[in-house]
N, C-alpha and C positions, 0 to 999 in steps of 0.2 A: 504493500500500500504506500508506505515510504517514496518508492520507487513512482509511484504512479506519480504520486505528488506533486516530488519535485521534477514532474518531467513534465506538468503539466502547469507547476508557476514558470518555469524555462518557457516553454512552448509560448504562453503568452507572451514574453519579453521580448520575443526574437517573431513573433509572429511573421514580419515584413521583413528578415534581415533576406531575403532572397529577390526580392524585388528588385527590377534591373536598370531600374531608372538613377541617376543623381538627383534630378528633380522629382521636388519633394509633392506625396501626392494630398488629396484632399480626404481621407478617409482620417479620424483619428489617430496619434500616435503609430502614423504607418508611414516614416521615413526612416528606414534604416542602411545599412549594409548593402550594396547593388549587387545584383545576380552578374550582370553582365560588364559592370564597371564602363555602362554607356557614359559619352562624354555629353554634356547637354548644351552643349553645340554642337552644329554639322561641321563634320569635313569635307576638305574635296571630293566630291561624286561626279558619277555620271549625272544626277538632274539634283535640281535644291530641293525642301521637303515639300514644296507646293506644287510641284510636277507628280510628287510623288501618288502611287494609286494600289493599295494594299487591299486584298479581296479575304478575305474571311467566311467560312461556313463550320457552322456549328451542325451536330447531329440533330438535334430539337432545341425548343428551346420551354420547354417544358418545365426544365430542371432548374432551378432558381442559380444555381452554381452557371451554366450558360450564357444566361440574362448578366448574370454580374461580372463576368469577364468580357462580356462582349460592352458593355456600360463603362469599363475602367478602358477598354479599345478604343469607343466614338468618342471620350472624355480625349486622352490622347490626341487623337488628330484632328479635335474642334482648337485643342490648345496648340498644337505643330504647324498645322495647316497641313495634311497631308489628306489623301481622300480615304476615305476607310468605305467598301462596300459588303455589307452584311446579307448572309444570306440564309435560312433555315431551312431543309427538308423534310422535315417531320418526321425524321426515323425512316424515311425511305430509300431505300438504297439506289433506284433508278434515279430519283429526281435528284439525289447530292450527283450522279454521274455528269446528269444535264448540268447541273450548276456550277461544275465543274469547265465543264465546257463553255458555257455563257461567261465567265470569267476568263476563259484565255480568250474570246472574242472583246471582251471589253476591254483587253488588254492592261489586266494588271499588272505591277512589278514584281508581284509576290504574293503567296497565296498560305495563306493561315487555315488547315484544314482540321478535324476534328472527325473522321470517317464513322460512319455507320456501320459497312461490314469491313474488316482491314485486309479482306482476297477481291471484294468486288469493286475496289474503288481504285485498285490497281492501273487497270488500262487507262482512267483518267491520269492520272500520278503521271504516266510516261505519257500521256499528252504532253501535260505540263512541261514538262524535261525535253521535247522536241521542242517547244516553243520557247523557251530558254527562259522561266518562270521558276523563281526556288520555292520547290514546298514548302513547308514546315508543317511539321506531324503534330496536331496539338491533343495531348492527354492521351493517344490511342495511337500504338506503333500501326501502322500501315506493313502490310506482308512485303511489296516489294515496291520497284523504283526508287529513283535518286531523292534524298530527301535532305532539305538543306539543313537542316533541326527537327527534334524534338524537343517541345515548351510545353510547360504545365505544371503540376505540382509533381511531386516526387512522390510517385508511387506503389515503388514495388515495395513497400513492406505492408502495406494499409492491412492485408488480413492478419498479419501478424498483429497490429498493432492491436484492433479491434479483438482479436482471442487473447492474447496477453492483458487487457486492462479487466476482460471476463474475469479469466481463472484469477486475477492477483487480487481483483475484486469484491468476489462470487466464489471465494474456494471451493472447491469441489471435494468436500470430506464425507462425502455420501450417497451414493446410485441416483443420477438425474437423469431425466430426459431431455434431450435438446431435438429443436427444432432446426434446420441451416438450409438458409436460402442465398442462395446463389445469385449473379448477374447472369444476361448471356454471353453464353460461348464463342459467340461472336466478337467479341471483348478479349483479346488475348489475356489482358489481366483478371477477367472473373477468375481464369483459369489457375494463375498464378494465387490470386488470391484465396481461391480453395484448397490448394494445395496446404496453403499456411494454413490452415484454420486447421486440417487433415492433422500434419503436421504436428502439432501443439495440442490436439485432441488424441492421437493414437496414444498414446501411454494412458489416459484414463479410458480410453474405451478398454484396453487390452486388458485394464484391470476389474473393468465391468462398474467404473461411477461412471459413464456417460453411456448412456444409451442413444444411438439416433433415431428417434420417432417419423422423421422425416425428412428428408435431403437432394433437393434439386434447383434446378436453374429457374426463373422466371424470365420468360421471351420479354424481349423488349423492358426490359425493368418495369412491366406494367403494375401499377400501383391495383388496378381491380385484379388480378391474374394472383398476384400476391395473399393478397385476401380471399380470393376460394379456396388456394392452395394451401394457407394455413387452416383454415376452415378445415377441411379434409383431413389433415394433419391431426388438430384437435378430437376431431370425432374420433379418430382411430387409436388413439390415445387416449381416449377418454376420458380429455380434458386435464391428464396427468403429464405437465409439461412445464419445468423450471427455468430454462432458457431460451430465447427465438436471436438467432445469430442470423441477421440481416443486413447485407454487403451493401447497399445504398439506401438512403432515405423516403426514396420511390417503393421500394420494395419493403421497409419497414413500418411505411404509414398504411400499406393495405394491413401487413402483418399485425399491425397495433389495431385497426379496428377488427379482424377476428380476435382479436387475444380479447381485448374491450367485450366484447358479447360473451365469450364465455368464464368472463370476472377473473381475468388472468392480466389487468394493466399492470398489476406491480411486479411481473415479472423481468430481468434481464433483457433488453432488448438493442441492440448497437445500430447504428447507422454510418453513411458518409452524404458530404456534402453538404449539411448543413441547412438544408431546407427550412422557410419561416415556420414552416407546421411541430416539423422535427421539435423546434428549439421552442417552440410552444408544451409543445408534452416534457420537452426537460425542468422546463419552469414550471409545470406543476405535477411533476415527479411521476410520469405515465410513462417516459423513456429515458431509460440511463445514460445516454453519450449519442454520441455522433461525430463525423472528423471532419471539420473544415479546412480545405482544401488551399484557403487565403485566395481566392476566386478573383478578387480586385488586382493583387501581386500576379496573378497567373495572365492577367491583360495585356500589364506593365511588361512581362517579362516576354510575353509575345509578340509585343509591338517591338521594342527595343532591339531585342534578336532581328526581326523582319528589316528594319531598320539598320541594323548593324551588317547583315547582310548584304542589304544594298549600296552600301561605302557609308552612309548619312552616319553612323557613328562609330565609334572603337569598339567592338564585340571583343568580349573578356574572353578566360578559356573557359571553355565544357564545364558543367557542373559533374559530367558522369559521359559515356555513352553508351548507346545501344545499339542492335545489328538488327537490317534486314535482308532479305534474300539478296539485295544491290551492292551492301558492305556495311560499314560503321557510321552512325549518327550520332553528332555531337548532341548532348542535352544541356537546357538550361532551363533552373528550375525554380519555383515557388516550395517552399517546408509546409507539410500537413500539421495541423496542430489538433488536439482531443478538445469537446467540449461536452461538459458536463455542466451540472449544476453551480457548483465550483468557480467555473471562469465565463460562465453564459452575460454575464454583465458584460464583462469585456468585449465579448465578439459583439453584442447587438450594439455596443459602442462603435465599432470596426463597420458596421452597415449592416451585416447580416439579420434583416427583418427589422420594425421599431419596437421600442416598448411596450407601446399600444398593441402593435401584433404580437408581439411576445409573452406578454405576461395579463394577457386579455384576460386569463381566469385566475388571477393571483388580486384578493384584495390590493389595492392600490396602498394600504398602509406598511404592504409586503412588500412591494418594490425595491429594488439596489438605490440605497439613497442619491443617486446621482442620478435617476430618472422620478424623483420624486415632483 
């Protein structure tokens, strides 16, 4: 617990130290440390920042984490003067194809992608790269083509991080049953993140305190898909279930309203992302954590790379990289940080959701005296 602790007053201190800007941004207490050690002046390029024309597509925009890096991206290029064009396909994998393609016609400089399937969006990708356009892979490795970067938060450990604050939390000193819901597969990372959760769970399964009641992916993170499935789960169980191990916020708010019906809210239950709803049930103790991603930082750091990319600043070195079937991708990254009950002031300080959303069912004499 110790452990969690202080890793979770850290977490807040440094929330922004990954952010890749030197200028400072407008979210509270979020100028720190630069990801990319961008300079905030232009240097010599090929065009000044007002020619410039950076295309961005998000997978949906559904997800309040999407909304809010793409809000710290037009924040950016309203203050640079560069053209930012946004685009959302709704989870569809044809229509991100098209939108891909309507952006090497508009002729962007640079294309900020965040892929739907990471096999189907491929033959776009090597559009892009004939038309001499740098990708950038944002939050979701892409299986193949030249990719100028990966931007976003840092997260290969997110299932580890989520099963680790369980057990250190929630010891396991006696036969539970868990519930684990998956992202899709289509997600190279759901993959990874199951592993961890696996992982970190095989020694109490093998000694028979965790039972799995239930364990599968949810298509599409769909938040109703969520909710039958736990449903299901419940019944079959019969309603004998001590923790719901929930990889996104999407997939944890259907899980929270089965669990809610069959009088099991105060159960263990994680998230990611950070979602208004999420951090709603955290403030009045119906969900224990969730992992904000620093979604404003993940904007910053995608613009700045895109930017830095294109000569307009000094791109720092890799925070890390990664490989796809094309070769090695440099990354540069935003830090996840935990949110609990704990530090929930802080983040809806940060933007994440208002007060008034947050804490709508918390007498108001409860409130963090700094939203009083």
């Amino acid at each position: 617990m110790k452990k969690v602790v202080a890793l979770l007053l850290t977490c807040v201190m440094v929330f922004s130290l990954c952010a890749c800007s030197n200028s400072s941004s407008e979210k509270p207490d979020n100028t720190n440390k630069t990801t990319t050690e961008s300079s905030t002046e232009p240097s010599k390029a090929v065009k000044d920042l007002s020619e410039i024309k950076i295309g961005m597509i998000s997978d949906n925009t559904v997800a309040e984490a999407r909304v809010r890096t793409y809000e710290k991206a037009k924040e950016m290029s309203e203050k640079l003067g560069f053209e930012l064009i946004f685009q959302d396909p709704n989870m569809d994998e044809a229509e991100q194809v098209r939108q891909v393609e309507n952006m090497i016609t508009m002729g962007v400089d640079a294309l900020i992608l965040m892929c739907v399937n990471s096999e189907a969006i491929v033959p776009a990708v090597k559009e892009c790269n004939e038309a001499g356009i740098p990708v950038l892979c944002w939050g979701r490795m892409i299986d193949d083509g030249e990719l100028a970067a990966f931007v976003g938060s840092s997260v290969d450990n997110i299932g580890t991080m989520q099963i680790e604050y369980i057990l250190e939390n929630f010891p396991v000193t006696e036969p539970q049953n868990w519930i684990c819901l998956d992202g899709p597969y289509t997600n190279p990372y759901c993959s990874i993140w199951h592993d961890q959760w696996l992982e970190a769970m095989q020694p109490y399964i093998d000694e028979g305190l965790i039972n799995v009641v239930g364990w599968t992916q949810i298509e599409d993170a769909d938040t109703q898909n969520a909710m039958e499935t736990t449903e299901n789960f419940l019944t079959a169980a019969e309603d004998d279930v001590d923790v719901c191990m929930a990889i996104s916020d999407t997939i944890a708010t259907g899980a929270a309203q089965a669990l809610a019906e069959h009088g099991l809210s105060h159960i263990p239950i994680t998230g990611l992302d950070a979602e208004t709803i999420v951090l709603k049930r955290i403030a009045d103790g119906t969900q224990t954590m969730t992992i904000a991603l620093d979604d404003y930082a993940c904007g910053e750091v995608a613009i700045n790379t895109a930017l830095g990319i294109l000569g307009i600043y000094e791109l720092g070195e890799p925070d890390d990289y990664l490989e796809n079937k094309n070769g090695e991708v440099p990354c540069y990254y935003a830090q996840p940080v935990f949110v609990t009950k704990e530090n929930l002031a802080d983040i809806v300080a940060m933007g994440y959701g208002t007060p008034e959303e947050v804490y709508a069912d918390v007498p108001k004499e409860n409130w963090p005296e700094q939203f009083k």
